[in-house]
mmCIF file of the N, C-alpha and C atoms, coordinates in Angstrom:
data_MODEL
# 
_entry.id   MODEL 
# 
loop_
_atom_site.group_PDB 
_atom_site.id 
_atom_site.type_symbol 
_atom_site.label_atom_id 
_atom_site.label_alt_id 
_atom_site.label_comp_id 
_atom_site.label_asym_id 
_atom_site.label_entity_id 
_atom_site.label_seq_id 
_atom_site.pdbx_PDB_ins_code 
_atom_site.Cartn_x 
_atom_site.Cartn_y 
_atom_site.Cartn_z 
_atom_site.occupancy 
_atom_site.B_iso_or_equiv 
_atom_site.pdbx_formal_charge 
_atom_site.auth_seq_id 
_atom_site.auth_comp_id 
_atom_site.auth_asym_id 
_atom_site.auth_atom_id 
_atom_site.pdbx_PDB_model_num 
ATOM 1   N N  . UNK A 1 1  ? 0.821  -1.188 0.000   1.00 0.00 ? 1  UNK A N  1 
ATOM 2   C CA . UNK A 1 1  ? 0.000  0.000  0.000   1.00 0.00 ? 1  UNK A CA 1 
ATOM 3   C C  . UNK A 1 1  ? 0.868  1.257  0.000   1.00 0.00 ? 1  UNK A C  1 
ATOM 4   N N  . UNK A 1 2  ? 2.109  1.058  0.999   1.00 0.00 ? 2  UNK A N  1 
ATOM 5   C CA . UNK A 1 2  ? 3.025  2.690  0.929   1.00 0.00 ? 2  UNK A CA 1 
ATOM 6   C C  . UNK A 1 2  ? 3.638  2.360  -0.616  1.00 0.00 ? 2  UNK A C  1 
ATOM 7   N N  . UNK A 1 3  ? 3.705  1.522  -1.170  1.00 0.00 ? 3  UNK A N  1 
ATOM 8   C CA . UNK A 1 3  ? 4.553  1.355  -2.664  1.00 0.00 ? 3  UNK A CA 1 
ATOM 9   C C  . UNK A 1 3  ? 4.118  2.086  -3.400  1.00 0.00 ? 3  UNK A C  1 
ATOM 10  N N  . UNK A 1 4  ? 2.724  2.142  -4.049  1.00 0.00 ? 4  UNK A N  1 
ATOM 11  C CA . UNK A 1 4  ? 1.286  2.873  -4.136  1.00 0.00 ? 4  UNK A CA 1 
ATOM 12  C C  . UNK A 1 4  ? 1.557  4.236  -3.927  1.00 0.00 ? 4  UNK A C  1 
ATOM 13  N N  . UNK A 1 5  ? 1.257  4.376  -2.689  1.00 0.00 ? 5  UNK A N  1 
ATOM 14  C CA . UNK A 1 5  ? 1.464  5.787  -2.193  1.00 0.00 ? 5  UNK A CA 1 
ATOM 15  C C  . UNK A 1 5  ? 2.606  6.819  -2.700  1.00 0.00 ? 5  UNK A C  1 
ATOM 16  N N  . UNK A 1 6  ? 3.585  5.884  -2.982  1.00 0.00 ? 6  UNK A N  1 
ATOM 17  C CA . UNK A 1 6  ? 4.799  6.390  -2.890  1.00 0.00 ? 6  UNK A CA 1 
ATOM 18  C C  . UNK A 1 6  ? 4.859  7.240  -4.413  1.00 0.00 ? 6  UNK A C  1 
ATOM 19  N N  . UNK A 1 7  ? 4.435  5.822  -5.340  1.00 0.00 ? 7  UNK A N  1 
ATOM 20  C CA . UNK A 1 7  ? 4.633  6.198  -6.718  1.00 0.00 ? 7  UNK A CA 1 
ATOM 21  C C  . UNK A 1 7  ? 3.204  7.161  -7.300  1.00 0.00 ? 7  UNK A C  1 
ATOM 22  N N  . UNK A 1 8  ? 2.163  7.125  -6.782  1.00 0.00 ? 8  UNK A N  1 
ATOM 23  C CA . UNK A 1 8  ? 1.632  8.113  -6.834  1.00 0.00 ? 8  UNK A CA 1 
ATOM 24  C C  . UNK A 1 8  ? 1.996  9.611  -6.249  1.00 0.00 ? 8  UNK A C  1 
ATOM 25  N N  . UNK A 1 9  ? 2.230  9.833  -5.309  1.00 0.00 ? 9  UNK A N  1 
ATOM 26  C CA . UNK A 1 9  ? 3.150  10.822 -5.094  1.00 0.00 ? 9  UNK A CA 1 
ATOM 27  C C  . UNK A 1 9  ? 4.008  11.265 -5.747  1.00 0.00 ? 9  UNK A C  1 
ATOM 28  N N  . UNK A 1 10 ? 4.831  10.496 -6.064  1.00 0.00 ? 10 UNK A N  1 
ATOM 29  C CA . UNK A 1 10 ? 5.984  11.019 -7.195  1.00 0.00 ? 10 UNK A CA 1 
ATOM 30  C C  . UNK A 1 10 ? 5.443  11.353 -8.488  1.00 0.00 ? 10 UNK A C  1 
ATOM 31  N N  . UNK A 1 11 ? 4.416  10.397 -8.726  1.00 0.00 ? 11 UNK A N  1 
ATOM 32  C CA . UNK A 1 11 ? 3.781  10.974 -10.336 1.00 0.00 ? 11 UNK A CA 1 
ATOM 33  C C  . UNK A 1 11 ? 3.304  12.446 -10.091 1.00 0.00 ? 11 UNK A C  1 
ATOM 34  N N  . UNK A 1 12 ? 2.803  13.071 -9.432  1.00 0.00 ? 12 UNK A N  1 
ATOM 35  C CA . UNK A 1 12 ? 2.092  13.841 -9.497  1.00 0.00 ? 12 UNK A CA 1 
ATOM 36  C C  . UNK A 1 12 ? 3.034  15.215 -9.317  1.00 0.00 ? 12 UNK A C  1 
ATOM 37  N N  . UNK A 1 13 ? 4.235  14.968 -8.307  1.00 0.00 ? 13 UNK A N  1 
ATOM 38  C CA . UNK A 1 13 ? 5.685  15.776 -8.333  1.00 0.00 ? 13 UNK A CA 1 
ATOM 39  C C  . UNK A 1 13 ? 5.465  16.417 -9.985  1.00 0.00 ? 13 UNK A C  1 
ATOM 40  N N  . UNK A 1 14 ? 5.614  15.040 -10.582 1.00 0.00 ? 14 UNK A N  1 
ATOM 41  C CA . UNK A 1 14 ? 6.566  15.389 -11.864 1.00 0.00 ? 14 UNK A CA 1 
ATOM 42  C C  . UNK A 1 14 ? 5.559  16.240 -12.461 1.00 0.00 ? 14 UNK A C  1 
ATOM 43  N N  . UNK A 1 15 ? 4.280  15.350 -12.540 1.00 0.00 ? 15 UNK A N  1 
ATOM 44  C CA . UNK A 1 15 ? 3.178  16.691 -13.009 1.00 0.00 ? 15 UNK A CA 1 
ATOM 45  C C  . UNK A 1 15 ? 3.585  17.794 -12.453 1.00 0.00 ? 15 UNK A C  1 
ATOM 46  N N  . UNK A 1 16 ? 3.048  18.472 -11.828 1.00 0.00 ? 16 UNK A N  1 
ATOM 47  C CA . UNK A 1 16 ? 3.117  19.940 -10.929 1.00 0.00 ? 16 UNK A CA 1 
ATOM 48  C C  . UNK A 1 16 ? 4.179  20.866 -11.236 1.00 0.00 ? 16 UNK A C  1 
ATOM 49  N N  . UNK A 1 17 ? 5.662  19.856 -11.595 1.00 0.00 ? 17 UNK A N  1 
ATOM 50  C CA . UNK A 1 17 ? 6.906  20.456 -12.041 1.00 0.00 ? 17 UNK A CA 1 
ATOM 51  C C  . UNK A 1 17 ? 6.950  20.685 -13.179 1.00 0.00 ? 17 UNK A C  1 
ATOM 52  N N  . UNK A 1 18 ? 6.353  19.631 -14.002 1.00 0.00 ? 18 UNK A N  1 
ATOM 53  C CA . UNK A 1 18 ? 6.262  20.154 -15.794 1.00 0.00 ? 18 UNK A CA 1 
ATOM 54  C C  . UNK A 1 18 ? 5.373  21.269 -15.647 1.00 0.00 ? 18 UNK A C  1 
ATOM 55  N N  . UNK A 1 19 ? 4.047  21.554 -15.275 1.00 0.00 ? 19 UNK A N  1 
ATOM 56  C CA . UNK A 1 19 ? 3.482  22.340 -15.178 1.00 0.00 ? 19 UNK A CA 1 
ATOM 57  C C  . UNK A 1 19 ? 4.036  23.754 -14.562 1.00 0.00 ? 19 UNK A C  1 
ATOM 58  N N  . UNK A 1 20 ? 4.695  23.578 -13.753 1.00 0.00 ? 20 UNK A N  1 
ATOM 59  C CA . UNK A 1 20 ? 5.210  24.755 -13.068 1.00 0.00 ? 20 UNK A CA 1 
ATOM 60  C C  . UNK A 1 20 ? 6.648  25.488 -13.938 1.00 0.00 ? 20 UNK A C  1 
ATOM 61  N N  . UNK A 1 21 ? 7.571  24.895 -14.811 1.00 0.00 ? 21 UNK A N  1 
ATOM 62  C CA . UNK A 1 21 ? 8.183  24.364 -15.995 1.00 0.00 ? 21 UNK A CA 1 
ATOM 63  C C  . UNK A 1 21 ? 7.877  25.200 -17.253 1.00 0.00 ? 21 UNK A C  1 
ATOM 64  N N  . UNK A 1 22 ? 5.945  24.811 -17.672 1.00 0.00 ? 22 UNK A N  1 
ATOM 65  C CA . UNK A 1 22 ? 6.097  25.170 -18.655 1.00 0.00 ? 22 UNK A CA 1 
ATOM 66  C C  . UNK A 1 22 ? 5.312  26.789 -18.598 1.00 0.00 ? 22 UNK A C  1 
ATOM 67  N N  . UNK A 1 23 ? 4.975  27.100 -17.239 1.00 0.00 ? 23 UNK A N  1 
ATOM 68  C CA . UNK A 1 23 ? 4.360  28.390 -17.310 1.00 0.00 ? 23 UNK A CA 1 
ATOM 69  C C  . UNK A 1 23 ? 5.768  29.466 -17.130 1.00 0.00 ? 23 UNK A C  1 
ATOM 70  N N  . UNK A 1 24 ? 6.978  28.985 -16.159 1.00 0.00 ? 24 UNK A N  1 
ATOM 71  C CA . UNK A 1 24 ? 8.405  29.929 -16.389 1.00 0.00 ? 24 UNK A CA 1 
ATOM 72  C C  . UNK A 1 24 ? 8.872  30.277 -17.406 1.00 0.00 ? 24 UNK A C  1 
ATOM 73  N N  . UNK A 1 25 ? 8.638  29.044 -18.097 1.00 0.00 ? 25 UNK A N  1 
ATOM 74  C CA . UNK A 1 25 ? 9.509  29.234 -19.369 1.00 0.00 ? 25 UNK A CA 1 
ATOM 75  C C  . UNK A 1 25 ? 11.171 28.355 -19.595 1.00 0.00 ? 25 UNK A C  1 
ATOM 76  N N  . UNK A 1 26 ? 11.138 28.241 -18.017 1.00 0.00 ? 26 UNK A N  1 
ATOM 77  C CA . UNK A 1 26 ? 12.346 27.960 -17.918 1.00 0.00 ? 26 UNK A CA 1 
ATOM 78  C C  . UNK A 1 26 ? 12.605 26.219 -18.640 1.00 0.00 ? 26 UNK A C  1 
ATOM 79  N N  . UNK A 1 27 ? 13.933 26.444 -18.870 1.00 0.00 ? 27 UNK A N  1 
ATOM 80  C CA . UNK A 1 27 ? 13.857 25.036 -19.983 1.00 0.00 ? 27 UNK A CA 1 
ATOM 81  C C  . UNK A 1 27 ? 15.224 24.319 -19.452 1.00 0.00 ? 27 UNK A C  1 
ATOM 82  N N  . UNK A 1 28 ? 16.322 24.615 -18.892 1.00 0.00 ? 28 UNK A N  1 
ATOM 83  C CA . UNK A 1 28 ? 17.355 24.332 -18.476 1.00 0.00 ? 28 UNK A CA 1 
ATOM 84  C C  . UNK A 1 28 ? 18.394 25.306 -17.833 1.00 0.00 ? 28 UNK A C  1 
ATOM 85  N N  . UNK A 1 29 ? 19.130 25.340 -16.909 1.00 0.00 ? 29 UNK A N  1 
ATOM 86  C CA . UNK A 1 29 ? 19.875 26.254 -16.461 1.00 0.00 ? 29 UNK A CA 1 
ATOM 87  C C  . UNK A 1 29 ? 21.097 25.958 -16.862 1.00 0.00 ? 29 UNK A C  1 
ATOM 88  N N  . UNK A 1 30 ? 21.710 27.288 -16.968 1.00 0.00 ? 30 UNK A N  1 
ATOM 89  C CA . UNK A 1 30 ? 23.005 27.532 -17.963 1.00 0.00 ? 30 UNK A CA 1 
ATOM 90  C C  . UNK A 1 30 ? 23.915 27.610 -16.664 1.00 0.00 ? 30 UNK A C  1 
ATOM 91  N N  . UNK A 1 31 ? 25.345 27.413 -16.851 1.00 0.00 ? 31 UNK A N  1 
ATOM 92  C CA . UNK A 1 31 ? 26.662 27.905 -15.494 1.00 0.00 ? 31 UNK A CA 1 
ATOM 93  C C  . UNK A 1 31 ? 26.879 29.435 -15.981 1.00 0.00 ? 31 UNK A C  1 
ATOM 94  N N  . UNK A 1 32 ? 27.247 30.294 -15.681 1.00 0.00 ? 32 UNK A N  1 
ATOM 95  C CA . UNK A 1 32 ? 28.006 32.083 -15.998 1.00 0.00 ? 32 UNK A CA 1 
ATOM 96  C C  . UNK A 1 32 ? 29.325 31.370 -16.825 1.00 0.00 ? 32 UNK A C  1 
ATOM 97  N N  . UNK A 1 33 ? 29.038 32.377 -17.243 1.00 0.00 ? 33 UNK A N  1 
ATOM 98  C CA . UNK A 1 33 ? 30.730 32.430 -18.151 1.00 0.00 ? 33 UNK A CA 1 
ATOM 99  C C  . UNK A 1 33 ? 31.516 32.436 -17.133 1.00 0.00 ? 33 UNK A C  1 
ATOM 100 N N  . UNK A 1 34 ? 32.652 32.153 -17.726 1.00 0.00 ? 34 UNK A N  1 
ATOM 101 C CA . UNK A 1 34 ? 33.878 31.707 -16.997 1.00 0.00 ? 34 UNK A CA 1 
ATOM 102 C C  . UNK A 1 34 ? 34.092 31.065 -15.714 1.00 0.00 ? 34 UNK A C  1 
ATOM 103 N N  . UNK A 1 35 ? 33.278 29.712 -15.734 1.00 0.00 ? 35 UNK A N  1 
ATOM 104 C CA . UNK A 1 35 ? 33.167 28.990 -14.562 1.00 0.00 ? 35 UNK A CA 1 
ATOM 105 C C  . UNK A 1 35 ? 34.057 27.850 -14.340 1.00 0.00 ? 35 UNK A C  1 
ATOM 106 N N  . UNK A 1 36 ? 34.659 27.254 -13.288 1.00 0.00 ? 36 UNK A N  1 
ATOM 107 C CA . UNK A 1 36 ? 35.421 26.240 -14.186 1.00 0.00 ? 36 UNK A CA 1 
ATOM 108 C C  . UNK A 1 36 ? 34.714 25.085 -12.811 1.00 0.00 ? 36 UNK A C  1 
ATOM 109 N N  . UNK A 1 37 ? 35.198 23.591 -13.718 1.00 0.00 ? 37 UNK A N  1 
ATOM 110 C CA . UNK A 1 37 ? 34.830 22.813 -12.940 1.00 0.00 ? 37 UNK A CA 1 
ATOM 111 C C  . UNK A 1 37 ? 35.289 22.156 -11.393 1.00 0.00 ? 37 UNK A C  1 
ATOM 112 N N  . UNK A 1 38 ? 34.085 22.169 -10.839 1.00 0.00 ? 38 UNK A N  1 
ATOM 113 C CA . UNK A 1 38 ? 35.606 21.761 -9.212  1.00 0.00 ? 38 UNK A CA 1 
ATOM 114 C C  . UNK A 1 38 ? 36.154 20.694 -9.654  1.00 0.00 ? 38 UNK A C  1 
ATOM 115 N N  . UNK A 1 39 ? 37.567 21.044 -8.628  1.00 0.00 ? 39 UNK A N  1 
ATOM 116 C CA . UNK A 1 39 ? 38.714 19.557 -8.640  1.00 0.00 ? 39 UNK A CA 1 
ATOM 117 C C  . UNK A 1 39 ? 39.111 18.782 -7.322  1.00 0.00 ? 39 UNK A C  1 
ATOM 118 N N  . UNK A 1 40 ? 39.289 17.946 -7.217  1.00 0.00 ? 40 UNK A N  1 
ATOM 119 C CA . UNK A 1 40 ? 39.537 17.558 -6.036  1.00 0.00 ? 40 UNK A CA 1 
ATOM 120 C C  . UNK A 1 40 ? 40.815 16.874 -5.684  1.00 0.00 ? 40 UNK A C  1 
ATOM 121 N N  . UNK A 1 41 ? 41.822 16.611 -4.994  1.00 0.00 ? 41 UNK A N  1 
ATOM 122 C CA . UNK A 1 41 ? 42.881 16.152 -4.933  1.00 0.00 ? 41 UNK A CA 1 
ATOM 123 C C  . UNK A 1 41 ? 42.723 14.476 -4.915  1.00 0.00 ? 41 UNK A C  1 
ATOM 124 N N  . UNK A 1 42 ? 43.373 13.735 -5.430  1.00 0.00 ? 42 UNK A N  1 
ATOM 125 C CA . UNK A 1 42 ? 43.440 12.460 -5.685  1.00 0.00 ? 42 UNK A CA 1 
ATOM 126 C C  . UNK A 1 42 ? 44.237 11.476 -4.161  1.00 0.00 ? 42 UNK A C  1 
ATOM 127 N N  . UNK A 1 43 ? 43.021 10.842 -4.189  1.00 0.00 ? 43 UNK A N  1 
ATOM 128 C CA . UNK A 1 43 ? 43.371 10.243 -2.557  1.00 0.00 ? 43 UNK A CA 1 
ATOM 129 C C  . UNK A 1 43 ? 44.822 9.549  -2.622  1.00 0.00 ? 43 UNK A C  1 
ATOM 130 N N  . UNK A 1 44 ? 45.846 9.954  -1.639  1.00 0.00 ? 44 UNK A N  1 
ATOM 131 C CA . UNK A 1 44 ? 46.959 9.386  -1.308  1.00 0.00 ? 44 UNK A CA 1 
ATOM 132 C C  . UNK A 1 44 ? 47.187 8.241  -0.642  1.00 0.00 ? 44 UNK A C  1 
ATOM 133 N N  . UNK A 1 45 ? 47.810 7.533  -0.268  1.00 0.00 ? 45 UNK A N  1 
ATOM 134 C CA . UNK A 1 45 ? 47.898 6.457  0.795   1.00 0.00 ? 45 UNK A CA 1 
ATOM 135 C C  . UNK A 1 45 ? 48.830 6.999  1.528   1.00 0.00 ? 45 UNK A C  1 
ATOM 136 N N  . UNK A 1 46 ? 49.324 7.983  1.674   1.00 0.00 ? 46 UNK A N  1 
ATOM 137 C CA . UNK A 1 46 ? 50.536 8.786  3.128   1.00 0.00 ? 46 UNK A CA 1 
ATOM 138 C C  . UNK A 1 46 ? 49.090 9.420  3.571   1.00 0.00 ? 46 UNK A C  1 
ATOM 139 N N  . UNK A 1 47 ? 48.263 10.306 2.918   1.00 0.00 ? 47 UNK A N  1 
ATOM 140 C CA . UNK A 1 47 ? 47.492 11.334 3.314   1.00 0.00 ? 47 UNK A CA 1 
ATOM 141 C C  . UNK A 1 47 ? 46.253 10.444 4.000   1.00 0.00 ? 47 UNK A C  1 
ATOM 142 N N  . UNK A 1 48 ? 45.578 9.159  3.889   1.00 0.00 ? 48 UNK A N  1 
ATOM 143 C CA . UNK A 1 48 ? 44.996 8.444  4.297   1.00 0.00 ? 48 UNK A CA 1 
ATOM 144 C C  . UNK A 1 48 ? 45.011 7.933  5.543   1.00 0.00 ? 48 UNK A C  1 
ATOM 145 N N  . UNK A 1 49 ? 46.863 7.221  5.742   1.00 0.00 ? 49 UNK A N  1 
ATOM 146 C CA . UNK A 1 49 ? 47.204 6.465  6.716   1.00 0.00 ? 49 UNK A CA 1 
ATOM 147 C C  . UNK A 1 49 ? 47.447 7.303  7.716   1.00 0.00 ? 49 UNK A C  1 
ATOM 148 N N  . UNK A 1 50 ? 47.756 9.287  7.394   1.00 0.00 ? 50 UNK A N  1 
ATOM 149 C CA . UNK A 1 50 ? 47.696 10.325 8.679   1.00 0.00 ? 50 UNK A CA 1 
ATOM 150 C C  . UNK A 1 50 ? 46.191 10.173 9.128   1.00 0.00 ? 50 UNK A C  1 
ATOM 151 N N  . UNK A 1 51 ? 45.557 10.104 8.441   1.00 0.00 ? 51 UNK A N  1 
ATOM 152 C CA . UNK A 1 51 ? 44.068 10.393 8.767   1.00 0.00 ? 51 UNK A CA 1 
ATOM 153 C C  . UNK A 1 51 ? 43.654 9.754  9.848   1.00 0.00 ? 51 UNK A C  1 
ATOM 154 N N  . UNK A 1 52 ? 44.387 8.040  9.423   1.00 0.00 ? 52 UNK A N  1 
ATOM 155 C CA . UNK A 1 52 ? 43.609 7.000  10.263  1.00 0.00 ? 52 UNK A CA 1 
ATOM 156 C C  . UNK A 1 52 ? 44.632 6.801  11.163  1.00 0.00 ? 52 UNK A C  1 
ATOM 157 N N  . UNK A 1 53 ? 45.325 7.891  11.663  1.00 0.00 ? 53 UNK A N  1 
ATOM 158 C CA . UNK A 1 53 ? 46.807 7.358  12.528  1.00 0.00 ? 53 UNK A CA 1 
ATOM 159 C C  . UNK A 1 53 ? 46.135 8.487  13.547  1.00 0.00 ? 53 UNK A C  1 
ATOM 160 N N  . UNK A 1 54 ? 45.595 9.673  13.448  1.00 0.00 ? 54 UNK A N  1 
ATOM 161 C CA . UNK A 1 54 ? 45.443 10.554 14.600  1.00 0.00 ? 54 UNK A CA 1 
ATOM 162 C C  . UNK A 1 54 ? 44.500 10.364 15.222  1.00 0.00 ? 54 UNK A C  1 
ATOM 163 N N  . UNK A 1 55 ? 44.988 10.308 16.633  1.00 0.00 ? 55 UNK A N  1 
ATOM 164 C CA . UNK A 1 55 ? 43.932 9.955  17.422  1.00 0.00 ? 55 UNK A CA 1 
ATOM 165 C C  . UNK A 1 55 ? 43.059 11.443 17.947  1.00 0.00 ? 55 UNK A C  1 
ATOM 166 N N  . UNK A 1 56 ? 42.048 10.938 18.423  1.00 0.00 ? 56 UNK A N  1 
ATOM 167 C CA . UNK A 1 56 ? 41.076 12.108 18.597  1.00 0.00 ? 56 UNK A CA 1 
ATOM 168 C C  . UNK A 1 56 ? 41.154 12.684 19.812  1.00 0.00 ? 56 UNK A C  1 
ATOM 169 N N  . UNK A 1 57 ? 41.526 13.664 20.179  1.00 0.00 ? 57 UNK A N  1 
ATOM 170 C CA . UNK A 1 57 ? 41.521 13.970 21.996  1.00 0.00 ? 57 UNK A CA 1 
ATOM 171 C C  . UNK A 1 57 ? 40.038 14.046 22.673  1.00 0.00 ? 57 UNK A C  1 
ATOM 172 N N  . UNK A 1 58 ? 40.417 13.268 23.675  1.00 0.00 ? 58 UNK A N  1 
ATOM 173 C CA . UNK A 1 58 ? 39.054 13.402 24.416  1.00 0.00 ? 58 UNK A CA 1 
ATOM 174 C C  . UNK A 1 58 ? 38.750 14.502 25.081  1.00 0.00 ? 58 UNK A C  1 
ATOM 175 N N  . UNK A 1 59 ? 37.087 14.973 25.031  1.00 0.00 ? 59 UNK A N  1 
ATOM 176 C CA . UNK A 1 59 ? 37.127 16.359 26.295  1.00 0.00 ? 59 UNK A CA 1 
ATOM 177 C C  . UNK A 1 59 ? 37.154 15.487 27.640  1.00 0.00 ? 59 UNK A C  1 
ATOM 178 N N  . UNK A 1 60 ? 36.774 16.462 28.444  1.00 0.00 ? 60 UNK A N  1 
ATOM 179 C CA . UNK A 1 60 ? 36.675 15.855 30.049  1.00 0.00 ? 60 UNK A CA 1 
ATOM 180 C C  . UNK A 1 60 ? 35.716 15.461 30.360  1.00 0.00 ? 60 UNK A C  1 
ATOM 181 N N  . UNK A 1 61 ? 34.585 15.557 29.831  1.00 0.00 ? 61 UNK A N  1 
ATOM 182 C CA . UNK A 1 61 ? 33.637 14.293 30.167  1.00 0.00 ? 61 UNK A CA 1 
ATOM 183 C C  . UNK A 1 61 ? 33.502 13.364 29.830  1.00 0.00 ? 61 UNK A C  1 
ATOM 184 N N  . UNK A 1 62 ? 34.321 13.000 28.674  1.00 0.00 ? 62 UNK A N  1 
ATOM 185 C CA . UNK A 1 62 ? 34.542 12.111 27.774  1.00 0.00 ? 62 UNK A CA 1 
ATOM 186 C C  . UNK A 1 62 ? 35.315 10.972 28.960  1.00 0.00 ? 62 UNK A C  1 
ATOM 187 N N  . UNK A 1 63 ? 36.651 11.736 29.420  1.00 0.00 ? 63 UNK A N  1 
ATOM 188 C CA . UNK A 1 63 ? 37.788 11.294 30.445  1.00 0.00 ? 63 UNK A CA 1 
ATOM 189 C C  . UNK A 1 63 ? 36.848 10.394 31.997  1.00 0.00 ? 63 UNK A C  1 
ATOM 190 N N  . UNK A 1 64 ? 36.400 11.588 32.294  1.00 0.00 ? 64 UNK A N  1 
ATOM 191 C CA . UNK A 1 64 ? 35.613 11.479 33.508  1.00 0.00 ? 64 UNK A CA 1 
ATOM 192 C C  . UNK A 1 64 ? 34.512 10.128 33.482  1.00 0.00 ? 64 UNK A C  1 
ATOM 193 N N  . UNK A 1 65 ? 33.890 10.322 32.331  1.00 0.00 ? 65 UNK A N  1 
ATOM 194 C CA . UNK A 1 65 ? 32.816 8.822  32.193  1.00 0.00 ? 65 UNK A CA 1 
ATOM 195 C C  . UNK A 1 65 ? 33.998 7.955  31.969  1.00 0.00 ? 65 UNK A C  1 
ATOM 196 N N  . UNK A 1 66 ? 34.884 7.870  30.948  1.00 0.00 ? 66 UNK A N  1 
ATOM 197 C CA . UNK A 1 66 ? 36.357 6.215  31.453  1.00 0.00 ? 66 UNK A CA 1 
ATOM 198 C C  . UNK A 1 66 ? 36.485 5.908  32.337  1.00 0.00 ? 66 UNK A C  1 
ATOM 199 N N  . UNK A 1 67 ? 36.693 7.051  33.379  1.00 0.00 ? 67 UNK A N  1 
ATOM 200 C CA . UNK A 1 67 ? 37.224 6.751  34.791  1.00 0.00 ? 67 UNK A CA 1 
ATOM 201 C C  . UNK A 1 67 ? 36.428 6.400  35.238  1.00 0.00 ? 67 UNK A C  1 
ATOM 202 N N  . UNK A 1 68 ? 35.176 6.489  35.451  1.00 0.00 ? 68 UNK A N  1 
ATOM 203 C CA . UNK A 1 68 ? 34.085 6.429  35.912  1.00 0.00 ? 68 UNK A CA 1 
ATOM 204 C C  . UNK A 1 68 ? 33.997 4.914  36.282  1.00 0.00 ? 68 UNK A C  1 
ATOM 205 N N  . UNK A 1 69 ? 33.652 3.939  37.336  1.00 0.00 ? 69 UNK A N  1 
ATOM 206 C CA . UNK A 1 69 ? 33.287 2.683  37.231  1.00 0.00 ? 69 UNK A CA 1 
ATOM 207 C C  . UNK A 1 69 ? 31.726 2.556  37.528  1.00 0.00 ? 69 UNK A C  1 
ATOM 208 N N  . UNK A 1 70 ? 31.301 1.685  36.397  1.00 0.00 ? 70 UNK A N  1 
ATOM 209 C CA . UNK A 1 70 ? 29.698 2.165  37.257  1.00 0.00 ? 70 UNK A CA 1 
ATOM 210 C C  . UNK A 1 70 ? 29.384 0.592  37.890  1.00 0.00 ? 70 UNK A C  1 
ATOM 211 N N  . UNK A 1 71 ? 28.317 0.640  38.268  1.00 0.00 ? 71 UNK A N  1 
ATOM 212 C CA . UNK A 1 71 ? 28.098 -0.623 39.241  1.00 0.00 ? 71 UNK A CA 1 
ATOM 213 C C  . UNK A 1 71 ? 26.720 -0.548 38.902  1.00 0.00 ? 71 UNK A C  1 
ATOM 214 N N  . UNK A 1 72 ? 26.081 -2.011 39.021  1.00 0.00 ? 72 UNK A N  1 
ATOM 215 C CA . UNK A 1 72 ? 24.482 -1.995 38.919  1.00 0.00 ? 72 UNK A CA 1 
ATOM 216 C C  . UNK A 1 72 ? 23.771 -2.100 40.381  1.00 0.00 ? 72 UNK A C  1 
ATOM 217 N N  . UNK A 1 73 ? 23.037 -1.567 40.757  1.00 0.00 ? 73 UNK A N  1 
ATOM 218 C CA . UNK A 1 73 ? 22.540 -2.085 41.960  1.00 0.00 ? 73 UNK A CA 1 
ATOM 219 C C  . UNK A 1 73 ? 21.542 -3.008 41.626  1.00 0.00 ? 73 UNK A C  1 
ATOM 220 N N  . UNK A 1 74 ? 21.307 -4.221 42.666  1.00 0.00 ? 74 UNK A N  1 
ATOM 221 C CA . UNK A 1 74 ? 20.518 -5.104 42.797  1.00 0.00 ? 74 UNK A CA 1 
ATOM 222 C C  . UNK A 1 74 ? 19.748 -4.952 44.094  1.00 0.00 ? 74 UNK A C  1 
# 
C-alpha cells in the first residue's frame, strides 16, 4: 500500500513540475561564463594512513565517564 502511495506521489511531483516548468519558461539552467569545474585532490595512501593514525583527543567528560566505574545495583 506505501509502494502505491509512494509512486503516486511522485507521479504527481513530476506533473506539478512540468506544469510549473512550462508556465516559467524555464527550460534548463546555464553555469556564468567563466566557470570552471571543481577539482579535487586524488586520494593518497601517506594522506589516508595520517588520517587514520590521529587519534582524537578526548574532552573531560569524555575522560571522567572512562574513569568512571559504574556498578548496577541489585
Amino acid at each position: 500500500m506505501q509502494s502505491i502511495m509512494l509512486k503516486c506521489l511522485g507521479f504527481n511531483i513530476r506533473k506539478y513540475m512540468r506544469f510549473i516548468l512550462k508556465q516559467t519558461g524555464l527550460k534548463e539552467w546555464k553555469a556564468p561564463e567563466g566557470t570552471k569545474p571543481e577539482t579535487f585532490k586524488k586520494p593518497s595512501a601517506k594522506r589516508l594512513a595520517n588520517r587514520a593514525a590521529k587519534v582524537r583527543q578526548k574532552s573531560k567528560n569524555e575522560q571522567v565517564m572512562d574513569s568512571h566505574k559504574y556498578t548496577s545495583k541489585v
